[in-house]
N, C-alpha and C positions, 0 to 999 in steps of 0.2 A: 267275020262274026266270031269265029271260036278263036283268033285272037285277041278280039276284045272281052268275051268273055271270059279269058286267060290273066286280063289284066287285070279286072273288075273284082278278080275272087283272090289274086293274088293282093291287091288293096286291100281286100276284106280282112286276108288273116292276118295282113301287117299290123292293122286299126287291133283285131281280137287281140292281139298278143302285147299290146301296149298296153289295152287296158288290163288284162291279164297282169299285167308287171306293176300298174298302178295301186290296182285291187290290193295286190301282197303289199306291196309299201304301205297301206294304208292302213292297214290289218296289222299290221307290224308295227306301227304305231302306234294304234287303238291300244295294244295291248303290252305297248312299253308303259304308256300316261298308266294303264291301270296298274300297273304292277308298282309305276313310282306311288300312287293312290290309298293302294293298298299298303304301301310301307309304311306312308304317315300316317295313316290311319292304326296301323301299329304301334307309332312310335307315339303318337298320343293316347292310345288308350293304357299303353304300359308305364306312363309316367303317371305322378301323381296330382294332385289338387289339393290346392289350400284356398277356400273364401270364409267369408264373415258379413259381417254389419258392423261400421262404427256410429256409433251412437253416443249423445250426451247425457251428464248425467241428473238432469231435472226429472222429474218423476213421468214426464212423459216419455224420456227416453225419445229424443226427437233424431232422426238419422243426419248426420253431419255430410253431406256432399263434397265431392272435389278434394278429399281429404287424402294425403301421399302416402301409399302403404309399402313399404320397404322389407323385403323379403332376404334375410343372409340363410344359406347353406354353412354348414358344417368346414364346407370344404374351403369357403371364401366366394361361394358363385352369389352371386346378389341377383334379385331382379326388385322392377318396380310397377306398379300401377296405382290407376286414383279410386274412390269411391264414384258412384254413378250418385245422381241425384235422390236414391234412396237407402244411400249412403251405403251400397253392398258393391263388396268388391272378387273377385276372384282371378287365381293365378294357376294356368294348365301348364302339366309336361314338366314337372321336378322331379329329380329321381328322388328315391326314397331316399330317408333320413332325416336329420334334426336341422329344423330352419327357427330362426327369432325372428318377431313381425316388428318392427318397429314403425307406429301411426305421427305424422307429421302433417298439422294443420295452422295456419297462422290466426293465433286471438285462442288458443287452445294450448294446458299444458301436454306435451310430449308424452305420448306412450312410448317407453323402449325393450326392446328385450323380451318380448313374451313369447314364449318355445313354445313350438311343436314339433310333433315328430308323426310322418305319414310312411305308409309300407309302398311299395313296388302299386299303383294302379289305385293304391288306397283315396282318400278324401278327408281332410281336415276342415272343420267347422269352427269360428269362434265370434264372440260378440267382443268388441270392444268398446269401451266406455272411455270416456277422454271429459274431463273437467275442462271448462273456459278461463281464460283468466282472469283473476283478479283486477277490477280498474281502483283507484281510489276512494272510491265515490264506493263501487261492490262490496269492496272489503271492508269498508267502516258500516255498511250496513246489516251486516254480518252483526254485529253489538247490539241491533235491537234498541230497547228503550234507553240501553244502560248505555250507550254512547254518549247521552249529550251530561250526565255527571259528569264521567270518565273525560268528558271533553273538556270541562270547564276546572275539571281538576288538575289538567294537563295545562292548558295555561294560567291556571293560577301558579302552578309552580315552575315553570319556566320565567313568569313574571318575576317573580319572588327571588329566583337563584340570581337571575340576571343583577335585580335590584342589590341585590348583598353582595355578590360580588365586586360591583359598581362602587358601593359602599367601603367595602371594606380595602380596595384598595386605594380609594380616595383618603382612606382615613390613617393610611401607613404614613408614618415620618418620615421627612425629608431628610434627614442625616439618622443615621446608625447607634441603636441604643446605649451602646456601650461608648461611641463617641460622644454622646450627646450629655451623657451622667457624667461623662471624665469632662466636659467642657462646664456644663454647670457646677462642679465642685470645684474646681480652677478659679470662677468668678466669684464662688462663697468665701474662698480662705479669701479671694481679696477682697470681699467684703464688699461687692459692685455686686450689688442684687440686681439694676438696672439692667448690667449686662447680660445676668441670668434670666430676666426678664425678654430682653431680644433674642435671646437664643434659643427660649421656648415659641418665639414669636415666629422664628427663622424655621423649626422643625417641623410645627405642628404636627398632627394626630391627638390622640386620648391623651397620652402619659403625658403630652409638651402643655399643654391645655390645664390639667389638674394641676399640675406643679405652677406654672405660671399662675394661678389660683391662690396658691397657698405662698408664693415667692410677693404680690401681690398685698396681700393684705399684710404680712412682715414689714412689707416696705410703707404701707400706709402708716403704720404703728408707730415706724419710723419717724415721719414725718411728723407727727403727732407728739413726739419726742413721747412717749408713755412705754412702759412695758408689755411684753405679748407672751403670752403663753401657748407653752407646746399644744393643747388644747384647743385653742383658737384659730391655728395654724390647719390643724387636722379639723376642726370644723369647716374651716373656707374649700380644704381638699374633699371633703366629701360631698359637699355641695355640688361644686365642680362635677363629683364623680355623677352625682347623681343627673345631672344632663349628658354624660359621655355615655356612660353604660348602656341607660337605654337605646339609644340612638344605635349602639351596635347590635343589642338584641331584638331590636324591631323587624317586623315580622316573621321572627324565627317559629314562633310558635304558629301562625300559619302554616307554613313547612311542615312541622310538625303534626299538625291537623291533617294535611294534605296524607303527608307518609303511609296516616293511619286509615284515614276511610277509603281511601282507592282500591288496596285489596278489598274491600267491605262492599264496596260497590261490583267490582269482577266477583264476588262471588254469589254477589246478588243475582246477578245476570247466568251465574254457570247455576245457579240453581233454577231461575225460569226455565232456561233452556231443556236444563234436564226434565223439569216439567211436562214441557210441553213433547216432551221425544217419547216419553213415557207415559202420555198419554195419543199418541198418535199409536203407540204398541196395543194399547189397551184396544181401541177402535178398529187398527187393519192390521195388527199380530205384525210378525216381523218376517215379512214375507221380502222386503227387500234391505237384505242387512247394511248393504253399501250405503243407501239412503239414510237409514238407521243411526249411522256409525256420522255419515257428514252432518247430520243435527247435533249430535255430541259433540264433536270436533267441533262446531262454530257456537256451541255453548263455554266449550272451555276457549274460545276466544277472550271472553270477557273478563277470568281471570289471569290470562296472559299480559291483558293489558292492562290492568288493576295492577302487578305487578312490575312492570315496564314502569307505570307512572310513578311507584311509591320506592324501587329501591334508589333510582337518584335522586328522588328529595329525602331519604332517610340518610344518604351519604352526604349530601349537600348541606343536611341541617348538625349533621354529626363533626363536619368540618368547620364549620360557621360558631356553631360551641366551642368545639376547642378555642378558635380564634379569640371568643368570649371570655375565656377562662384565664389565656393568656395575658389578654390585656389585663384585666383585674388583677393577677396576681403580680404583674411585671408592674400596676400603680401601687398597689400598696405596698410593694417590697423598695420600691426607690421610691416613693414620697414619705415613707417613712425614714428611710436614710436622709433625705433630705433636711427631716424636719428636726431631725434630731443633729444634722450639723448647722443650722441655722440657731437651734436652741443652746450651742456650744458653744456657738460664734458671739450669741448673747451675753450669755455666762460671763466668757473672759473677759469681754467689752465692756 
């Protein structure tokens, strides 16, 4: 019996002193976890915070979700995270100094670059406002009523450029003016108007046209075996002209029209609009300037594009003239030569 009961007690202190040994380890533990606990708990409250809201900018200011908030440090360290569904987002544990938020959303223009600057433990707050983009359809409605002039002013003159264009270089000659005058004075001294005749036939355009006109009734006169005067000559030539000319100055003055109302129209439209901005001021004061300031901006829309449409058709009709001028002075200056060596050719004959 009292070596069993020798054994029994020495079992027992074996057991106490294991647990004894467990106990410490465990304790030992407990109070490694807190101490690593309590560091982060450190290292997060002595860092700093940056959150916000982004938001759109309709007058509801409606919170934009899932939007990519891009955070640089000074130093080069970056971090990133999204908006949550009430579009607020926040970023713990920066150390202090100057970070740029740059906001990154798809169907949204880019916010970039907007600084702040947080101290040791400090807290930065900002709202951001972020515009949607432009679709085709958004951006012309932006013009309001004054769009659909604007509209029709914009292809009335593309019509029109295309058309003169088309025109006028349908209506260049086919051989080179200075070739064309030294070939029909070649056929006058030899006295073969006919020839003169297919060679205006061969270039066409205005000048081959008018001259064949007046080459033309010389050689009827001809025929008629009668005398022709200088006179007669330059009457069949201005005839002529008068079906060429117009024909090149048709619808220049459209153009012309066009040039002038388009601004008239843009600034019709940037005056509604200021209108209407300034009486939205009158009504809720100007409590939110951003708002304020994009009713202006999409009133002087309208003379952006009043402009847009009228300086190429002021250029297009400015070129289209000269071209005009051109021709008329290049017919009266060689069908005058002309007629005056046809009236010489008479003389001697």
């Amino acid at each position: 019996m009292t070596r069993l009961s020798l054994i029994l007690m020495l079992v027992a202190c074996v057991f106490m002193s294991a647990g004894l040994v467990m106990a410490q380890d465990d304790t030992a533990d407990m109070a490694a976890e807190e101490d690593t606990t309590m560091q982060e708990a450190d290292v997060m409250s002595s860092g700093a915070t940056l959150r916000g809201d982004v938001v759109d900018t309709s007058p509801q200011q409606n919170p934009i979700p899932n939007a990519t908030v891009r955070i640089v440090g000074t130093d080069g360290q970056e971090y990133e995270t999204t908006t949550d569904d009430a579009g607020s987002y926040e970023q713990t544990g920066l150390p202090k100094g100057r970070y740029s938020i740059s906001v990154y959303k798809e169907g949204y223009g880019e916010r970039v670059g907007k600084s702040k600057v947080v101290s040791e433990g400090g807290e930065g707050y900002d709202r951001i406002k972020m515009r949607k983009k432009d679709t085709i359809v958004s951006f012309f409605q932006k013009f309001g009523l004054v769009f659909y002039p604007l509209a029709i002013c914009s292809i009335v003159a593309l019509t029109f450029i295309i058309e003169r264009l088309f025109t006028f270089f349908r209506s260049r000659s086919r051989i080179g003016t200075e070739q064309f005058i030294a070939s029909i004075a070649d056929s006058l001294r030899k006295e073969n108007i006919m020839e003169a005749v297919s060679t205006c036939e061969e270039a066409g355009g205005p000048l081959a046209n008018v001259l064949k006109a007046g080459l033309l009734r010389y050689s009827q006169a001809q025929i008629e075996e009668r005398d022709i005067t200088k006179e007669e000559i330059q009457e069949a030539i201005e005839e002529a002209s008068l079906l060429e000319i117009p024909e090149l100055e048709r619808n220049l003055p459209v153009l012309g029209t066009v040039a002038v109302v388009s601004p008239l129209f843009g600034l019709l439209g940037t005056v509604t609009g200021m209108i209407s901005a300034f009486t939205t001021i009158a009504l809720e004061g100007t409590g939110d300037p951003q708002q304020l300031a994009g009713g202006i901006s999409q009133a002087l829309l309208t003379t952006a594009g009043g402009l847009t449409i009228a300086i190429p058709c002021l250029i297009f009709f400015q070129i289209f003239d000269s071209w005009v001028n051109r021709h008329m002075v290049e017919i009266s200056q060689v069908s005058t030569e002309i007629v005056n060596q046809l009236i010489i050719g008479e003389a001697n004959a």
